[in-house]
C-alpha positions in Angstrom: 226.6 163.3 160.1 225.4 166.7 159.0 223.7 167.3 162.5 227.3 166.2 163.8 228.9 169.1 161.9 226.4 172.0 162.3 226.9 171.3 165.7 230.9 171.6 165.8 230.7 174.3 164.0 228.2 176.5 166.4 230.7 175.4 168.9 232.6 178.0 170.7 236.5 178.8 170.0 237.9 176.8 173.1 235.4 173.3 172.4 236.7 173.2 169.0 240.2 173.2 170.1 240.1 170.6 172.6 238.4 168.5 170.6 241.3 168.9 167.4 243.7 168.3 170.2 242.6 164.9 171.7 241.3 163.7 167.7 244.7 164.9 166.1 247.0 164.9 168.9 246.7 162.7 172.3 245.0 159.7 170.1 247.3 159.8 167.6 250.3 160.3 170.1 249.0 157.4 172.1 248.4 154.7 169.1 251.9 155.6 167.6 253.8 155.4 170.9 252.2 152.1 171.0 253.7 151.0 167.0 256.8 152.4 167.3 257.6 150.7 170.8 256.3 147.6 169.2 259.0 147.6 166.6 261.4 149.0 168.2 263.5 146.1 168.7 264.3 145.0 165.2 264.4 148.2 163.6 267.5 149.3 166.2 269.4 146.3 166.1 269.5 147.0 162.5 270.1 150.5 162.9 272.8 149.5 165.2 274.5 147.6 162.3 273.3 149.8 159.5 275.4 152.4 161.4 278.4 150.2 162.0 279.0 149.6 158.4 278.4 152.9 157.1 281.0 154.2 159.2 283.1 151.4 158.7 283.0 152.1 154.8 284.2 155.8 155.1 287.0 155.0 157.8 288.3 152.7 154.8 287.5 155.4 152.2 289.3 157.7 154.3 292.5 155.3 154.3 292.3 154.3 150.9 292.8 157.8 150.2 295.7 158.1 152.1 297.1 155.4 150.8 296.2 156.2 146.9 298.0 159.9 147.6 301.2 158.6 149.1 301.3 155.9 145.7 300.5 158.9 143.6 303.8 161.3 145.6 306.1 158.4 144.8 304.5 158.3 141.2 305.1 161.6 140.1 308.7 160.8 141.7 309.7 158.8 139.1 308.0 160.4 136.2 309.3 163.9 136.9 312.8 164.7 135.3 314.5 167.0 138.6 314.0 163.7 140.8 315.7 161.4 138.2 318.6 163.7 137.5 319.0 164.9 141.1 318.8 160.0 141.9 321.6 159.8 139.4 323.5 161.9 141.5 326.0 164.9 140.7 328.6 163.1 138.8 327.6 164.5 135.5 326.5 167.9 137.0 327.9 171.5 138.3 327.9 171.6 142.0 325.7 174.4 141.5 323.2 172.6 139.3 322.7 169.9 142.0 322.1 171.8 144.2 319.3 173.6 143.1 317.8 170.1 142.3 318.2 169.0 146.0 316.5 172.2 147.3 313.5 172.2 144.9 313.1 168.7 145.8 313.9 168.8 149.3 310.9 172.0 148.8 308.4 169.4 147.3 309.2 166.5 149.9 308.8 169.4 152.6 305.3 171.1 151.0 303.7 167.4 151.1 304.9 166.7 154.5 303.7 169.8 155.7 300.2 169.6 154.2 299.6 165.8 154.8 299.7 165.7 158.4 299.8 161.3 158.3 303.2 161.8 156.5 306.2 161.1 158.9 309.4 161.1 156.5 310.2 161.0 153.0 313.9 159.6 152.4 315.7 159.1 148.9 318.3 157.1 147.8 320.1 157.1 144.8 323.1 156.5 142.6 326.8 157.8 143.7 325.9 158.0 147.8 322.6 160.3 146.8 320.7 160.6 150.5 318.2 162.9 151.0 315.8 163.1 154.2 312.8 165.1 154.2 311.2 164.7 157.8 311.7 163.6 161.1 314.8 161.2 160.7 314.9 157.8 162.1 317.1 154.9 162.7 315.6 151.5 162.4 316.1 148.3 160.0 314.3 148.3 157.4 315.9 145.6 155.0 313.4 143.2 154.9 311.0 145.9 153.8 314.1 147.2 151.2 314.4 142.9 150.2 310.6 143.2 149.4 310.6 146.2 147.1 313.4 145.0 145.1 311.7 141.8 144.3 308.3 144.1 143.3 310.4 145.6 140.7 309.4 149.1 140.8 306.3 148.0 142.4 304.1 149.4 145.6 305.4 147.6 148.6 304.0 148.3 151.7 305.6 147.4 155.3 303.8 146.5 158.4 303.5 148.5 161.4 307.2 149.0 163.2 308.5 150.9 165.7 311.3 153.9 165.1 313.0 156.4 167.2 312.8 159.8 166.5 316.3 161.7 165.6 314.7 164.5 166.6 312.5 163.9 170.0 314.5 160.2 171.1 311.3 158.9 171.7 309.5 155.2 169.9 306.9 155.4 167.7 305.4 153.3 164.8 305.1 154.6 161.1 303.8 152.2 158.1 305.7 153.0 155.4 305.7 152.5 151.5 308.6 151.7 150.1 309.6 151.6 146.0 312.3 151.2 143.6 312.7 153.8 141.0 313.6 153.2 137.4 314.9 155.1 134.5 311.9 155.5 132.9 314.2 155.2 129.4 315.5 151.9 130.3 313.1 150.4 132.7 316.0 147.4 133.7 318.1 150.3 135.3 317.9 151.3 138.5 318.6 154.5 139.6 316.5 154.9 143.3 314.6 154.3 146.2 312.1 155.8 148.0 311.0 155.6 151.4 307.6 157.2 152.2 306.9 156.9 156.3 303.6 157.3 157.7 302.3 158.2 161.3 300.3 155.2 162.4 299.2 157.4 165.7 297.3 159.8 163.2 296.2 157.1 161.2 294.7 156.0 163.9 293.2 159.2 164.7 291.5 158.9 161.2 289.9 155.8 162.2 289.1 155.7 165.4 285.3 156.3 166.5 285.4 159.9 167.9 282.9 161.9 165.8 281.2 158.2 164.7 278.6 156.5 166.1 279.3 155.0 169.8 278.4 151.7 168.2 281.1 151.1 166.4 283.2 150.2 169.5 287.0 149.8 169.5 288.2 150.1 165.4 291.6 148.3 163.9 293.6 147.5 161.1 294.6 143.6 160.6 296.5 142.2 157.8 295.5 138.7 156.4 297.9 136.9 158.7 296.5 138.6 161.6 298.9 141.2 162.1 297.9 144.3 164.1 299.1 147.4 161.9 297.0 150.1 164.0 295.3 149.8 167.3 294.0 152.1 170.4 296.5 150.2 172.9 300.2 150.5 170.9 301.4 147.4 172.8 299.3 144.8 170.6 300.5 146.5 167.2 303.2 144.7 164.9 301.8 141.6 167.2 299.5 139.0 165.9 295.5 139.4 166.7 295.1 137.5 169.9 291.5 135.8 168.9 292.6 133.1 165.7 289.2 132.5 165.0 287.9 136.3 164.0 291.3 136.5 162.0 290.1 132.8 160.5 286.8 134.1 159.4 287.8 137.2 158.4 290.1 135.7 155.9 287.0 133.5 154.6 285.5 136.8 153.3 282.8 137.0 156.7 282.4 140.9 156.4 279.8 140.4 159.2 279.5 137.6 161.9 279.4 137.2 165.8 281.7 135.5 168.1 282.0 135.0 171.5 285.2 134.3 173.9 285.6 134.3 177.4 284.7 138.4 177.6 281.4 138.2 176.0 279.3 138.1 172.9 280.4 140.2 170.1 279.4 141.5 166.6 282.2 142.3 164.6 282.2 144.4 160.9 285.2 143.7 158.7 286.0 145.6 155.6 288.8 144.8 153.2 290.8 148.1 152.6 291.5 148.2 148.3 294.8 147.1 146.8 296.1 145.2 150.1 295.7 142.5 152.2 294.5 144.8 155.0 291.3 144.7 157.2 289.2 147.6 158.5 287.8 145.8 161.6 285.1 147.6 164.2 284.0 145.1 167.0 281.0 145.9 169.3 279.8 144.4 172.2 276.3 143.1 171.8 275.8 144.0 175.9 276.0 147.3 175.1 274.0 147.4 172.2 271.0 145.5 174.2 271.6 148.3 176.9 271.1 151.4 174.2 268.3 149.5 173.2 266.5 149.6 176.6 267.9 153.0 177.2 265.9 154.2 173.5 262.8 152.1 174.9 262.6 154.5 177.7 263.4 157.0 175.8 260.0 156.6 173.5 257.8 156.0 176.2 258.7 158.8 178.0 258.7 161.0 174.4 255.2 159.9 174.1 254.3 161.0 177.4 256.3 163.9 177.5 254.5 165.0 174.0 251.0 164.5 174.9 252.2 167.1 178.1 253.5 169.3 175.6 250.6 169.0 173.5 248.2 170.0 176.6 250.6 172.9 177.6 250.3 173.8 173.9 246.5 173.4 173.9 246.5 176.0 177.6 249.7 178.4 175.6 247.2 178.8 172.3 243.9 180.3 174.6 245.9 182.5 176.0 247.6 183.8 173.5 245.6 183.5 170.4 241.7 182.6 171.6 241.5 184.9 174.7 242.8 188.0 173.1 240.3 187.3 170.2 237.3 186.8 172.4 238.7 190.4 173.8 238.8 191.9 170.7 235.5 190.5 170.1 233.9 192.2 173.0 235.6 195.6 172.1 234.1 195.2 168.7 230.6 194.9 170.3 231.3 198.3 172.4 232.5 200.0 169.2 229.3 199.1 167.3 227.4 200.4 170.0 229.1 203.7 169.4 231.6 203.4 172.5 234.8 204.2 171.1 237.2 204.9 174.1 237.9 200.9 174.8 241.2 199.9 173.1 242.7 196.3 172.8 246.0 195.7 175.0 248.5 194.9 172.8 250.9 192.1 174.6 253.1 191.3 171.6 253.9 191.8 168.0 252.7 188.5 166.1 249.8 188.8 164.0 247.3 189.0 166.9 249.2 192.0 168.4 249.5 193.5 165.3 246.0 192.9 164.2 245.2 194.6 167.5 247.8 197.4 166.8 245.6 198.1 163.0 241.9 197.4 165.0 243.2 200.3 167.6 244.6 202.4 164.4 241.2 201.7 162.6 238.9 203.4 166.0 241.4 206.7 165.8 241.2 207.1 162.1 237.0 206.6 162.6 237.4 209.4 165.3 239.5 211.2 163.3 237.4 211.3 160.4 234.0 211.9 162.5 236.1 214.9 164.0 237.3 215.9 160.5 233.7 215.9 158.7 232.5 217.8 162.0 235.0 220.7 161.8 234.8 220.8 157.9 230.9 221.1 158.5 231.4 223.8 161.2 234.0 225.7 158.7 231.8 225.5 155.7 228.5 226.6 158.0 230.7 229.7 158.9 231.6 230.5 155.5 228.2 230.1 154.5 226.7 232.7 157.2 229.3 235.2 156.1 228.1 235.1 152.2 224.8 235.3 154.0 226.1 238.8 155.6 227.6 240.3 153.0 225.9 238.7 150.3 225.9 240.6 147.0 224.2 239.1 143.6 227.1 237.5 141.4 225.1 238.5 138.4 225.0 241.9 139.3 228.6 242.6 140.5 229.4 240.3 137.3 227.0 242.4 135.1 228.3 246.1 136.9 231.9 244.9 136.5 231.3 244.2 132.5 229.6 247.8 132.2 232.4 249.2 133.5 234.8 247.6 131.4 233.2 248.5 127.8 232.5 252.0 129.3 236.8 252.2 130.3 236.8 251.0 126.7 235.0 253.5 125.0 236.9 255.9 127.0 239.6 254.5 125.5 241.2 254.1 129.0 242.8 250.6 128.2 244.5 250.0 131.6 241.2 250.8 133.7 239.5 248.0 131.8 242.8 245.2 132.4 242.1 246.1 135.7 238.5 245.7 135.6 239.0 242.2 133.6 241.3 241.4 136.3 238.8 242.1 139.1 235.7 240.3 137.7 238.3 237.5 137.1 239.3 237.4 140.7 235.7 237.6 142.1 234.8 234.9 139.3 237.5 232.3 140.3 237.0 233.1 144.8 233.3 232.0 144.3 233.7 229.2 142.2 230.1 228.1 142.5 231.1 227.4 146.5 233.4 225.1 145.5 235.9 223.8 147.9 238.2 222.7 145.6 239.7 224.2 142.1 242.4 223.4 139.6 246.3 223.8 140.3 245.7 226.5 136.6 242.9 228.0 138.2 244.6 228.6 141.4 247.4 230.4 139.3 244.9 232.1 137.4 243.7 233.4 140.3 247.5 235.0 141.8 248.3 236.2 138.5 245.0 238.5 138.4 245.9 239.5 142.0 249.5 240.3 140.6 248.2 242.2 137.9 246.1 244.4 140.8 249.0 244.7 143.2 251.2 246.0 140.1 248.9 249.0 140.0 248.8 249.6 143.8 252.5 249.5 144.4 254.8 252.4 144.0 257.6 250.5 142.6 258.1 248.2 139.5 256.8 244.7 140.8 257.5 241.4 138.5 256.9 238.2 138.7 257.0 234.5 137.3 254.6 232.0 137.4 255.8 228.3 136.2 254.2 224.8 136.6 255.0 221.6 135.1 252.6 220.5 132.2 251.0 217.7 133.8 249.7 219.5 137.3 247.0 221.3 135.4 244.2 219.6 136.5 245.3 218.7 140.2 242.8 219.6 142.5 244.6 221.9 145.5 242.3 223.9 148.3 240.6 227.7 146.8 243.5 230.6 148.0 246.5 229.0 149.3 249.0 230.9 147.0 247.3 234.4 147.3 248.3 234.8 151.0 251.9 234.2 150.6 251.9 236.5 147.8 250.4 239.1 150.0 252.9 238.7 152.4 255.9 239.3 149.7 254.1 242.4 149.1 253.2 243.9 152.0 256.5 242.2 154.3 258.7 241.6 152.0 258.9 244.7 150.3 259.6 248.1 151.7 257.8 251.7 150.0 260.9 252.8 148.9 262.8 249.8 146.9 263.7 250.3 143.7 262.1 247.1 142.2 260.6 244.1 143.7 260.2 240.2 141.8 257.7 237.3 142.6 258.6 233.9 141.4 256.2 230.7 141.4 257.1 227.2 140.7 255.1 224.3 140.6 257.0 220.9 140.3 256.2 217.3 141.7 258.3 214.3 143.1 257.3 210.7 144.6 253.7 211.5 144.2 253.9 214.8 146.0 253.1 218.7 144.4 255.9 221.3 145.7 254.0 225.0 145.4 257.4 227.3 145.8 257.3 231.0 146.7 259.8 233.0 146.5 260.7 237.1 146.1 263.7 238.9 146.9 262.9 240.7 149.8 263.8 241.8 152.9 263.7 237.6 154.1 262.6 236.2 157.7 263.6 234.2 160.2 262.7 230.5 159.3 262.7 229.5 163.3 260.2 232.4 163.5 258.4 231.6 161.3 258.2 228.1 162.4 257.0 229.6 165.4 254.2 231.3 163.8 252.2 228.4 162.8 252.5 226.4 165.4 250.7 229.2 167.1 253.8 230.4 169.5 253.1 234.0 167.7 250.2 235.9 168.0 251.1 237.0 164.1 250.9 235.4 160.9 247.4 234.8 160.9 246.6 233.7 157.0 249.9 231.5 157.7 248.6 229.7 160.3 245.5 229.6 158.3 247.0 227.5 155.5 248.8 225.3 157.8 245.7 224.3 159.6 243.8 223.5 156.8 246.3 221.7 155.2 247.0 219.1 158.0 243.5 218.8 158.4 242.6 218.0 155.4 245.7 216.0 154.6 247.2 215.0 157.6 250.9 215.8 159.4 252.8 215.4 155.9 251.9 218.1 154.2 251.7 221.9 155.1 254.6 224.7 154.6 258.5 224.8 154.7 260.7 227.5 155.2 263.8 228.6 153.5 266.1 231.0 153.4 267.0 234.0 156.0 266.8 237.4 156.9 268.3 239.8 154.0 268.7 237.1 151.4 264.5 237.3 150.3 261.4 234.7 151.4 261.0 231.3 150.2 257.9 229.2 151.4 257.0 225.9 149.9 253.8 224.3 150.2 253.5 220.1 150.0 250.1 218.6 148.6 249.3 215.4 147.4 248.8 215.0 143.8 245.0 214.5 143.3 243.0 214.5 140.1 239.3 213.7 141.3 237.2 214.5 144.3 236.5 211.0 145.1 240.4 210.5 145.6 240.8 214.0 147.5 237.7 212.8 149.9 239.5 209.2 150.5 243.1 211.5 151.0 241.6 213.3 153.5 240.0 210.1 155.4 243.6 208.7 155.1 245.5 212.2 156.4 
């Protein structure tokens, strides 16, 4: 067993995924196709059934509702106080007092008719010739329905199905109505109404019939216990009795399910009793055509399982090609790039996780070039500063030691400004050597430009000033040696003509989003930003020590960071320089791997 799975494991991508195909796919597909067709038979007939009495049970639902809101209109009828003085007619009223009764009724009657599409008509009638019609007015005789209500005594009575014509249209058509006597709820022996609630037995109808059910359910009516049809697809059989005596016999035995045959065929019929009548929800189905779905669904699974175990191979062919073969490519490339080719790159086809793991592996090469590139020029850079110390190479300790002489000797002299100068200078010298470091504090960086300011004051023949501000916390982030002192050079010698009466240098240091914002600024003569722009991107052949900064900085850093340029001609200079806010070598060295 062990030898078994060594083995399946040193097999290659496309083995292993033919053999999980036919173990958890065409076997399995092939043993259940076999069940399921086995049981097929029993489990649809019941299905078939199961589905004819579920629907059955919400088709009566859905007219026991009906029929509970209609009892609940004529309810609130004879409870509410407008419709019992409005029945006892205007005898004891103003004419204008009745009528507002018959229009806030006549309002009701009209909001119910409107949003309970089965309503037909409502029609009251009360004392002193009271008749009020809401609806589509009919004539027919409704008597015996009138006869029955009085005998219920205030009770529901509800009529069969009957045929009216419409007042309005001329044309037949059958409503089942509920009709009720209406009391004085103060002296329940008198008399005072009747209501007549008509409803459409076409949209009845509609509410029952199959559309939107299962097609099993086959032609749906409503019976009453003596067989009477009150709703049906063909309107000729309704108010007629049920042509087959036997399914109305064992109907009214309490059979809610049973078959029958007659001279058409074998059928299974479903009968529900609809609450608070004696009517019947009946569905009856032809057992032909539940023995054809049947075959039909056979066929169906047998061609399902075929049609799967297809599927399942065009799946199997779909996943090499687009997961295995582009990871045996990328495989190979990876070979190439460990033998030090790095010019192959993997064809990215789409933009799932294989494309975009292809998309990062191709990323992953240019940062590796980028990086080798990067070390090489920084190497090449730092060898070239390293041959001009060579050239020009004077002893620290001795310019250090010389520059200190000098000092105490301005001292003695009592020549106090000679020796700020002198601190200045060793101070400059001190911080550009910085042991050959490349990188120094955001302070010492200042330090730096204000000992070059302090210089500059003396060499310029008008008063210079300036401002150096940082935030707190950017002390100790590491920035590149001299990338302040060049701009400020530029204020100075650009930005400010021989004969101005004063000339100011502001610096601020802020940060935001994890970023360090070095701003320059004076009040000088200004320049063009697009010129500028211009300048280092190498489209000038001026600007130099701009174009100096700018290329270290995306080099080290990458295309985010670099300089910015505000302002415009005659309104001074304003140059801002983005960094990254770094604290430690190791972080600056993983920066610049990431720029």
């Amino acid at each position: 067993m062990k030898w078994t799975i060594i083995r399946f494991k040193n097999l290659s991508l496309k083995w292993k995924s033919f053999l999980i195909f036919m173990i958890l796919v065409s076997i399995p597909s092939l043993v259940l196709g076999a069940i399921v067709l086995f049981q097929t038979d029993q489990m649809l007939r019941r299905q078939a059934v199961d589905s004819t009495v579920r629907v059955l049970d919400t088709l009566a639902q859905n007219v026991t509702s009906i029929m509970e809101n209609v009892e609940d209109v004529s309810s609130y009828m004879i409870y509410d106080n407008q419709f019992r003085k409005y029945l006892y007619g205007g005898k004891d009223q103003e004419e204008k007092e009745f009528s507002n009764l018959q229009d806030s009724i006549h309002a009701f009657s009209a909001f119910q008719i409107i949003n309970k599409r089965y309503l037909d008509s409502i029609q009251l009638q009360g004392l002193d010739g009271v008749l009020l019609t809401i609806g589509d007015p009919v004539t027919v005789d409704e008597s015996k329905w009138v006869h029955a209500a009085e005998e219920a005594q205030g009770g529901y009575v509800w009529s069969g199905a009957y045929p009216v014509r419409s007042t309005w249209t001329g044309e037949q058509k059958y409503v089942i109505s509920l009709i009720r006597q209406i009391h004085d709820i103060n002296d329940l022996n008198k008399t005072i109404g009747l209501v007549r609630i008509r409803l459409s037995e076409s949209y009845i109808y509609s509410l029952i019939s199959t559309k939107g059910f299962s097609p099993l359910t086959g032609s749906v009516s409503i019976v009453d216990s003596a067989g009477e049809i009150l709703s049906y697809e063909n309107k000729f059989y309704i108010g007629k009795t049920y042509p087959d005596p036997v399914l109305v016999k064992q109907m009214n035995e309490g059979k809610n399910l049973f078959s029958y045959s007659n001279k058409s065929g074998g059928y299974l019929v479903v009968a529900r009793k609809i609450d608070h009548t004696n009517w019947y929800l009946v569905a009856k189905v032809d057992e032909f055509e539940i023995i054809k779905n049947l075959d039909a669904i056979r066929t169906s699974i047998k061609g399902m399982t075929l049609f799967s175990i297809t599927l399942g191979i065009m799946a199997l062919i779909g996943f090499y090609w687009v997961i295995i073969r582009p990871i045996i490519e990328l495989t190979r490339i990876t070979i190439q790039v460990e033998q030090g080719d790095f010019e192959p790159k993997f064809k990215v086809k789409s933009n799932d996780e294989i494309g975009r793991l292809g998309l990062r592996f191709n990323k992953m090469l240019r940062t590796i070039q980028r990086l080798i590139e990067t070390k090489y020029k920084l190497e090449i850079q730092h060898k070239e500063s390293e041959l001009k110390a060579l050239q020009n190479q004077i002893d620290p300790h001795f310019l250090y030691n010389t520059l200190d002489t000098i000092h105490w000797t301005a001292r003695l002299e009592n020549a106090k400004d000679t020796s700020k100068l002198i601190v200045a200078l060793s101070k400059l010298f001190r911080i550009s050597l910085s042991k050959g470091k490349l990188w120094i504090t955001l302070e010492q960086e200042l330090e730096y430009v204000r000992n070059y300011l302090i210089l500059q004051k003396q060499r310029v023949r008008f008063p210079l000033y300036y401002e150096i501000d940082r935030e707190d916390h950017l002390a100790n982030v590491l920035v590149p040696k001299k990338i302040i002192q060049p701009l400020v050079e530029n204020c100075i010698i650009h930005g400010f003509k021989e004969n101005r009466e004063s000339g100011s240098i502001e610096i601020r240091c802020t940060s935001q989003d994890g970023s360090l914002f070095i701003d320059v600024m004076d009040d000088g003569e200004g320049f063009n930003p697009q010129q500028a722009h211009s300048v280092i991107t190498g489209d000038s052949e001026h600007g130099f020590a701009l174009r100096n900064i700018q290329e270290r900085l995306t080099l080290l850093f990458g295309e985010t960071c670099g300089l910015q340029f505000f302002g415009g001609e005659g309104n001074g200079a304003h140059v801002r320089i983005t960094l990254p806010i770094i604290h430690n070598e190791e972080a600056m060295n993983y920066r610049m791997g990431k720029g």
